[in-house]
Structures are given as C-alpha cells and as structure tokens.
C-alpha positions in Angstrom: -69.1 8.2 -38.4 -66.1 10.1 -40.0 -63.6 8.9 -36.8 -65.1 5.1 -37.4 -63.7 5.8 -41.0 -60.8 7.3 -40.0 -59.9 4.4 -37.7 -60.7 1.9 -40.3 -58.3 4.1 -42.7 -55.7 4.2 -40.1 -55.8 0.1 -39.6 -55.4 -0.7 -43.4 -52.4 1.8 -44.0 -50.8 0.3 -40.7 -51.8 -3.1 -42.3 -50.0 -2.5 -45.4 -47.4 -0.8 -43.7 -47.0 -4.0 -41.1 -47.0 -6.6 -44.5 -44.4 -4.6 -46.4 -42.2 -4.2 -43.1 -42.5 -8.0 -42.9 -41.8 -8.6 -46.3 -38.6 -6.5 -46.2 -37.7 -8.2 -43.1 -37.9 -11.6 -44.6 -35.2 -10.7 -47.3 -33.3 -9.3 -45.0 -30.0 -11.1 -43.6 -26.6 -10.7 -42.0 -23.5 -12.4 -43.2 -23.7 -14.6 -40.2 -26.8 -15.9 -41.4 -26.0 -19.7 -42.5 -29.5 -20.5 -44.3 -30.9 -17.8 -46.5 -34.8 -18.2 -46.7 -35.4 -15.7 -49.9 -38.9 -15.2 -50.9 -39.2 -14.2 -54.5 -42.1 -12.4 -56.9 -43.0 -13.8 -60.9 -42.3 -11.8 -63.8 -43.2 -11.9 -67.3 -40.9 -13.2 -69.6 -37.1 -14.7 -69.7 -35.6 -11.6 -68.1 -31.5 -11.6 -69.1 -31.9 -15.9 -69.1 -30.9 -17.5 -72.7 -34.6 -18.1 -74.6 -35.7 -21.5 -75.2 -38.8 -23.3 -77.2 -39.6 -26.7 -78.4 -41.3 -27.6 -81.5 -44.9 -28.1 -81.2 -46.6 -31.2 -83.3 -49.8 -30.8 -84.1 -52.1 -33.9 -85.2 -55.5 -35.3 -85.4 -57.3 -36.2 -82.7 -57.2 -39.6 -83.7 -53.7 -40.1 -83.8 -53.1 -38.5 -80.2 -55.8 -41.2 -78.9 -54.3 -44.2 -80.6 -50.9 -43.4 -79.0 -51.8 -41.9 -75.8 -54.0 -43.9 -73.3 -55.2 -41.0 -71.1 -56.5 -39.1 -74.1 -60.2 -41.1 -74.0 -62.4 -37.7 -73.8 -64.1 -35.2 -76.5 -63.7 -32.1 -77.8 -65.9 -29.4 -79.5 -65.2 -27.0 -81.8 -66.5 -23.7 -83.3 -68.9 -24.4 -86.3 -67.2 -22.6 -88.4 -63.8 -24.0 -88.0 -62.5 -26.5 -90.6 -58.8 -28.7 -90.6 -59.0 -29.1 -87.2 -55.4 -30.6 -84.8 -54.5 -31.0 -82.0 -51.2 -29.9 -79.9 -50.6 -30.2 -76.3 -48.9 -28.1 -74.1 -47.9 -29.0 -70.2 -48.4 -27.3 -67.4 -46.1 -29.2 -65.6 -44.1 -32.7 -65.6 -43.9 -32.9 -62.1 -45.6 -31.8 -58.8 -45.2 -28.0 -58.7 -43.9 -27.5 -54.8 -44.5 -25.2 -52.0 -41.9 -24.6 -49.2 -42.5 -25.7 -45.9 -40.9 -24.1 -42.9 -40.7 -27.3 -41.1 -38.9 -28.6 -43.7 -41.6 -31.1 -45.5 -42.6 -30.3 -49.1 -46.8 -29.3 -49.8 -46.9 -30.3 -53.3 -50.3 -30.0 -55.9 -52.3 -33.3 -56.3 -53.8 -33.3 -59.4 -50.7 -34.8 -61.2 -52.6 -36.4 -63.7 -51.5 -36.2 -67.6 -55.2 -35.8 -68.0 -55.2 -32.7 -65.5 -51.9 -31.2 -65.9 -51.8 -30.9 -70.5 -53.6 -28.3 -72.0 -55.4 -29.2 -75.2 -54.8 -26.7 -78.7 -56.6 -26.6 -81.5 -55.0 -25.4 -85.1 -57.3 -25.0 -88.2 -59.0 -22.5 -90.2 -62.0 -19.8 -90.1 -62.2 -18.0 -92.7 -59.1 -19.4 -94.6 -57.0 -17.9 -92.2 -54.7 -20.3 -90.3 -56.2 -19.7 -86.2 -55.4 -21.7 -83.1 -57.4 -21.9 -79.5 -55.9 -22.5 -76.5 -58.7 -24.3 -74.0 -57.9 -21.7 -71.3 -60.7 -23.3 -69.2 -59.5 -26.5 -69.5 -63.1 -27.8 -70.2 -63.0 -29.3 -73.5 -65.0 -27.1 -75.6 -63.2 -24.6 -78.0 -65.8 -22.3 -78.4 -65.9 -20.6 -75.2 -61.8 -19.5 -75.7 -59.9 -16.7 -77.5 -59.5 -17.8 -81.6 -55.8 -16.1 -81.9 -53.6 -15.7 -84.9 -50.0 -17.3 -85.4 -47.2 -14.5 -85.1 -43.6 -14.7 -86.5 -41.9 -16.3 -83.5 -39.7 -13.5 -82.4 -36.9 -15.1 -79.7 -36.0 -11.7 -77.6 -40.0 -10.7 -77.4 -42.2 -10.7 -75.0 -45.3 -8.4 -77.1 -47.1 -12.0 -77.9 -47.5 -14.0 -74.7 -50.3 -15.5 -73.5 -52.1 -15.5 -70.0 -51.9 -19.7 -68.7 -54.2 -20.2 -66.1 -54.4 -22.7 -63.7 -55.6 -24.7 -60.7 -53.2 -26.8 -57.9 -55.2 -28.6 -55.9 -53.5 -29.0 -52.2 -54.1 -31.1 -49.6 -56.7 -28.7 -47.9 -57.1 -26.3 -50.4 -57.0 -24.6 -54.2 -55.0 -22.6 -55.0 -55.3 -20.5 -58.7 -52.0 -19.7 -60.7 -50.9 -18.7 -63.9 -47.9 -18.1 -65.9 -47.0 -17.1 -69.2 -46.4 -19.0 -72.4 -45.3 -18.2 -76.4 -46.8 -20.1 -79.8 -45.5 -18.9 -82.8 -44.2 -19.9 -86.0 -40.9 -20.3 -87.4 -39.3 -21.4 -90.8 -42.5 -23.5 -90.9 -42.7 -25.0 -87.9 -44.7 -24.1 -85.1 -42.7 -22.9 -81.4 -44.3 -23.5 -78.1 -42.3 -22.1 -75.1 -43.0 -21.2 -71.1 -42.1 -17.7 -70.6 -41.4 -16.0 -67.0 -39.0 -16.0 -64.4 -38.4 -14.7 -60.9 -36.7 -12.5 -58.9 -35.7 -12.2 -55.6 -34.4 -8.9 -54.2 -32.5 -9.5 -50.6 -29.8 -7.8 -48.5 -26.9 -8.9 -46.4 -25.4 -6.6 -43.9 -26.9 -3.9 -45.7 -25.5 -5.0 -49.3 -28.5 -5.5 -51.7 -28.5 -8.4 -54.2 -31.7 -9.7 -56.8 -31.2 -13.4 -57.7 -33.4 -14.5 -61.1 -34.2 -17.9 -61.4 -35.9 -19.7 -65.0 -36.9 -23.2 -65.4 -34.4 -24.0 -68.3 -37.4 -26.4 -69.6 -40.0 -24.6 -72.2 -42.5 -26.9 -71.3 -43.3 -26.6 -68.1 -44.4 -24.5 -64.9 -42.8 -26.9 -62.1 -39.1 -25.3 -62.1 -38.0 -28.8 -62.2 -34.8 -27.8 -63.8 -34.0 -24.1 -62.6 -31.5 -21.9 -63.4 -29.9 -19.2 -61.1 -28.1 -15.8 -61.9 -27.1 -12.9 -60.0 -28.4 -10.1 -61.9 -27.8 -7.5 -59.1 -25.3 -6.6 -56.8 -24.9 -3.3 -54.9 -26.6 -1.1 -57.5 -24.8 -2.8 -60.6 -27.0 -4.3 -62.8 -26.4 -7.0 -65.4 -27.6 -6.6 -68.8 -25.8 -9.6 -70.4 -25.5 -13.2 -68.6 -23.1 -15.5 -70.3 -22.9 -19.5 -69.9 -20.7 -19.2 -66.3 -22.6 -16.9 -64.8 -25.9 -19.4 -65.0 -25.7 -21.4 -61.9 -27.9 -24.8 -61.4 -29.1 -26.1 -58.2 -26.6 -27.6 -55.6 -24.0 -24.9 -57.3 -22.6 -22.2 -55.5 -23.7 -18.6 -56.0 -20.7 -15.8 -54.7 -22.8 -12.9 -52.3 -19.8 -10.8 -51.2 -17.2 -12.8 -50.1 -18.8 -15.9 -49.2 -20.8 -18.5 -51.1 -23.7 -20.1 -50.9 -25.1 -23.6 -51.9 -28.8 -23.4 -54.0 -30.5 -25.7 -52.1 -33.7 -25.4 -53.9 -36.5 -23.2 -55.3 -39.9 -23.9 -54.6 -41.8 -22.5 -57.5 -45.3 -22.5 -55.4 -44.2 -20.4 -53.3 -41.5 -18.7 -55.1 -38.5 -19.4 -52.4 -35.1 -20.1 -52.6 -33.6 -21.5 -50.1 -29.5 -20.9 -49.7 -27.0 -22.5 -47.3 -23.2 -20.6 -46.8 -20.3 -22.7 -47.9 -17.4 -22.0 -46.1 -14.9 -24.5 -48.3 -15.9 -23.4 -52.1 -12.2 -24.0 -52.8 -12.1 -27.7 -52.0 -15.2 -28.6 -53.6 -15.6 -30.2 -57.0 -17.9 -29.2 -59.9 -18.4 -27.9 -63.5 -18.7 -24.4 -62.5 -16.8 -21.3 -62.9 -13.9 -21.6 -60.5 -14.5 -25.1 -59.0 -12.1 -28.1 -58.8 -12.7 -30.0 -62.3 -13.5 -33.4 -61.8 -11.5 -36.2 -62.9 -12.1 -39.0 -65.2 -11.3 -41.9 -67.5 -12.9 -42.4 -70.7 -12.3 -44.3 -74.2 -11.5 -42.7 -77.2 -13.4 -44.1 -80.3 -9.9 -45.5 -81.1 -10.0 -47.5 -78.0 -7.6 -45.0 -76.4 -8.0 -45.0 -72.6 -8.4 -41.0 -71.5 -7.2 -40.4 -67.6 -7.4 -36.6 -66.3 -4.8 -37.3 -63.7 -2.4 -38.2 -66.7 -2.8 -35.3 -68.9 0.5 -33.1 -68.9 -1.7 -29.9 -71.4 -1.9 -26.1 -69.9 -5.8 -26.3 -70.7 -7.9 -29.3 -71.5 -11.0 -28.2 -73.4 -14.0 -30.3 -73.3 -16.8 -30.0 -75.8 -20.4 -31.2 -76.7 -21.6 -31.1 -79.9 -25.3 -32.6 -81.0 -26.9 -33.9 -83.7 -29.8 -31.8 -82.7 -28.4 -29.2 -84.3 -25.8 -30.3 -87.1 -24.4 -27.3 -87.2 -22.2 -27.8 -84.1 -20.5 -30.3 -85.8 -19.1 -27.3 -88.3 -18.2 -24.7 -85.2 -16.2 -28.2 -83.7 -14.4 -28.5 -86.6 -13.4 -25.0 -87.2 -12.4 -24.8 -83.1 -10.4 -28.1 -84.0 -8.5 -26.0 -86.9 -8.1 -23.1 -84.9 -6.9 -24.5 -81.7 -4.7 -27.2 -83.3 -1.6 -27.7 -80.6 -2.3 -25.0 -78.1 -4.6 -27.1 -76.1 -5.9 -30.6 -75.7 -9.3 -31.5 -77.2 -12.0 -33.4 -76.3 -15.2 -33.9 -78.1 -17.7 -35.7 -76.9 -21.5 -37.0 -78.7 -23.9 -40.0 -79.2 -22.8 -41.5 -82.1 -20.2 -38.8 -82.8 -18.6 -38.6 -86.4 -15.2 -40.1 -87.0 -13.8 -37.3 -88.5 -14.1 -34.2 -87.0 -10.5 -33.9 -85.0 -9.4 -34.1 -81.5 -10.0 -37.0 -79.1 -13.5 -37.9 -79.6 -15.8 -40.0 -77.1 -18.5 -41.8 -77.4 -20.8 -41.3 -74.6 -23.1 -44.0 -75.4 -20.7 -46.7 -74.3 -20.6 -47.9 -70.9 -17.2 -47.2 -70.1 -18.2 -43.5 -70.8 -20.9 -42.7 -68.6 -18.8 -41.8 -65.6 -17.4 -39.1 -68.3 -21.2 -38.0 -69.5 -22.5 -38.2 -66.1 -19.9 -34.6 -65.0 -19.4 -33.1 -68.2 -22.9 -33.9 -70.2 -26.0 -35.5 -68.4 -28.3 -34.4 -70.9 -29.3 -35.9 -74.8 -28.5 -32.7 -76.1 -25.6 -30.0 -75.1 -23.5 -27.7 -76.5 -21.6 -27.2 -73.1 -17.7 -26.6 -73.3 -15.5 -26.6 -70.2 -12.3 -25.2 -70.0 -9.9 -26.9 -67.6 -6.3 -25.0 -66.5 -3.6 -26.5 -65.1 -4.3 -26.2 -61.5 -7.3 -28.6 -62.7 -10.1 -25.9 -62.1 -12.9 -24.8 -64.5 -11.5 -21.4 -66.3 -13.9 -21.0 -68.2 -17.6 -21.9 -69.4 -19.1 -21.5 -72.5 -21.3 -22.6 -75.6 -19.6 -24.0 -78.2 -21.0 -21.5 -80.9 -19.3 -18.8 -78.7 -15.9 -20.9 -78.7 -13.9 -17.7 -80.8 -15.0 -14.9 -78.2 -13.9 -16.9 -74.8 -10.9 -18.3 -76.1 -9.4 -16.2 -78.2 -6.9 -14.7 -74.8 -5.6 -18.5 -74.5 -5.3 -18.2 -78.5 -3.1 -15.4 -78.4 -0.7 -17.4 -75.8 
C-alpha cells in the first residue's frame, strides 16, 4: 500500500510540475516570434491604473419598472428593513469573451439585461443606513450580506466586495467573479468595478508583466481595456502617467520592437500581440506616433488645417462640463501659455470665452476632429504635437503645469 501512495504522490507532483512547465512555456517567446499569445491571471483591485467610479442612483422600485421594460419581476426584503431603493449594478454591457485558438470568439449567452444587472437594495434596520447586494442573483434580500456604507476612499482596496457570477457557454457554465466598490462620497453614493490583470511573459530571456483594466467602472466585459507595461527586466513601475496607458490597436514598446494589442479576451484572460515592424510611419494619438491631421471650424467660423500651422507645438485640449472645473485649469493654461504655443480647445457646447481657438465638436464639420482627438462625451485628454508633427507628449489637462513646464521654460 505505501508504494501505491507513493506512486500516486509521485504522479501529482509530476502533474503540477508538468502544468507549471506548460504555463511558463506558454509566456515564453523569442523576438522572432510575430504573434504573442500571453495568458494572463486576475488581481484584486486597480493595481498602478488611474481609479474610476460612477455615481450610483438609487430609486423605488416603482420608478425603475415604469422606465425600464425588463424590470417586470419581485423582490423581497428583510422584515425589518424600512425605506427601501433600488440601484443596479452591471456585470457586463456586452458579451464577456473567451479566446479561441482557431481564431473564432466563445462568448457567454446569457446577455440579457434581466441576467447580466445585479439588483441593490438601500434602506434602514435599525436607523442605520444598510445596503444588500443580491449576491445570488435570486431576488430575495434576505438570504445576502446586510453591509454598511464606508467613506469612499479612491486609492483603497480594504472595502471591496466578492461579485459572483455565472456565463453560460455554448456547452457549458462556467462560475466567475470579480471585485467591485460602493461607497459614499460628499453625499452621493460611488459604485465602481475594481481588478485588473497581469500578464508576466519573456522574450529571449528578457522578462516583462503587462497590466490591463477595463477603463469602464461598470462592467466585467473589458470592453474598453487599457494596457501598461508595468515591468521590464526587473524594474518596476510604481507611477503610470497618461502616455504610458495604451488602448487597444496601440502599440506597446518590448525591447526594441513594438507590438500591436490586438485584443484581450477577459474570459480567458489573454492578450493577444502582433510585432510591428513600421511604428515610425504609423499614425495615432499615442506617445511618439505621427499626429494625425485635420480640418476643423473655430466657433468664429475660422477654418483650422494641421498641414497649415507654422507653431513649434500645437497643444490640443478637452475640457468637460462633467466636471466644471476644467474649464478653470483651461483658462489658467490659456494665461500661462499665451504665445509660446498654439491652442486648441475643444468641448460640446464650449464657452465663448475661455481663450485659444475653441471648437465645437458637436457640429458636423467637427467630427473628423472629435473622432482622433476625443471620441468620447467626456475627456480631459490633451495632446501635445511638435513640429516634426508627432505626439510629444500626453497628458490630463489638470496635470497641464507638470508636463509642460520644459516647453514653458523655452
């Protein structure tokens, strides 16, 4: 009996030993390698990524049926709860993929609103403000954790929650989960996804970890990811900055060579890279690429062209209503930066008087323009162009003073 054990013994450790060969093997690569195929593990929280959360509205259930036509079912509550609402968190907004190695996408199939939104419930026990997430997804409140609002706390990770969930595949289940915050903040109440992942690969013996977050705080489906190197050959990052956050179809430097992010499959956790050998040539908004050209209208009824501008650096900025506040850091960069460089600002329905040449991106000769340097309601993206026409430099336009203040000085 003690050899069957050992034999048994012996064929799990060489088990092990075979999957974590294979795993290494499969992050493995050579810099002849043209595809990279980088499998990648989930961590809690945003890692070095830039926090995000959206505003959480909370009504009766009334309200949320009249308005929504999915939400026709019933929900039960603890006895002793009183002032009960209703908020609604997402799983997902779209199909949350798997990669496929013969190139199709396996995607979930329960992409139902009904399916794929999470009720909770806010009101009181005890006159002490509580809310209940329906972890089970079955309707009834009483059979879930009764938790406490905490001060929402953006660089924290002490409060998050457990999300579980189900995809349903085309012939089979699979159970996932994922991480999310609720808190309150100046009144309000904060709901945000929280997790990202990292992938931890080598090429001709060099080792690099890529992190990838889904910039939106509402979802598990990565359907807007973002990319960062946050190792390279032993040197870790512990700041990332606006340029060094890549999206997909960018290109990510490894060594000397760069690679287009073809896509990450958050079902599977895989990235999936392709070498670029003409980076120079190519156009885009990111750190070192060609700057693409355009023609736009000034609220004045000036006509903008790129290829006409004689400036050392063109500056482009967003500003948003969503936060007014932009507005003031514009005007104060308009001030600052008056004559060194040329200025444009660019916002729905953007105030007359703020300085520079302003654009209005809601007009149809403009959406070329928004399409490159916005594509997106809200942004407080900035890109600064040189004169050989390439992106110098990337930025938020609350950090405007600390990246330009070496063109400044010239």
């Amino acid at each position: 009996m003690k050899n069957h054990h050992l034999v048994i013994i012996l064929l799990v450790i060489t088990q092990a030993c075979k999957s974590s060969h294979s795993e290494i093997e499969a992050n493995t690569f050579n810099s002849s390698s043209d595809t990279l195929v980088i499998n990648t593990k989930k961590f809690k929280g945003n890692s070095l990524f830039p926090d995000r959360a959206g505003y959480m509205s909370f009504r009766d259930f009334s309200e949320w049926e009249e308005e929504l036509d999915w939400f026709d079912f019933e929900l039960t509550y603890p006895e002793n709860m009183q002032n009960a609402e209703i908020g609604l968190s997402g799983i997902m907004l779209k199909p949350i993929r798997f990669y496929d190695k013969q190139g199709s996408d396996t995607i979930q199939l329960n992409t139902s609103r009904s399916e794929n939104i999470r009720c909770i419930a806010k009101g009181k026990i005890d006159n002490k403000e509580i809310f209940i997430i329906d972890d089970n997804n079955n309707k009834d409140f009483r059979d879930d954790s009764i938790r406490t609002f905490q001060k929402w706390n953006w660089r924290s990770d002490d409060s998050l929650i457990t999300y579980r969930f189900t995809l349903d595949l085309e012939n089979s289940s699979h159970q996932d989960s994922g991480w999310i915050k609720i808190g309150q903040s100046e009144g309000s109440y904060l709901f945000s996804t929280c997790e990202h992942h990292e992938g931890e690969f080598s090429i001709d013996g060099i080792q690099y970890t890529i992190g990838i977050v889904d910039e939106n705080s509402s979802s598990f489906c990565y359907f807007k990811p973002a990319f960062a190197l946050i190792e390279e050959n032993g040197l870790q990052r512990d700041t990332l900055y606006k340029n060094d956050i890549l999206a997909k179809n960018e290109y990510i430097k490894l060594g000397n060579s760069y690679y287009k992010i073809n896509d990450f499959y958050p079902g599977s956790g895989t990235i999936r890279l392709t070498k670029e050998k003409n980076f120079e040539s190519l156009t885009g908004t990111q750190l070192g690429a060609q700057a693409p050209h355009f023609t736009a209208q000034t609220l004045s009824g000036d006509t903008i062209q790129s290829t006409k501008l004689n400036t050392e650096y063109l500056l482009i900025a967003n500003m948003s209503g969503c936060t007014p506040r932009s507005y003031d850091e514009y005007g104060k960069m308009i001030q600052k930066l008056n004559g060194k460089m040329t200025i444009i600002g660019m916002e729905y329905k953007v105030p007359e008087n703020l300085g520079g040449l302003l654009v209005e991106i809601e007009k149809d000769v403009n959406q070329d323009f928004y399409q490159k340097y916005r594509n997106a309601y809200s942004s407080y993206d900035c890109y600064l162009i040189d004169k050989d026409y390439r992106i110098a430099d990337k930025f938020s336009l609350f950090d405007w003073e600390t990246h330009l203040t070496q063109y400044i000085e010239h």
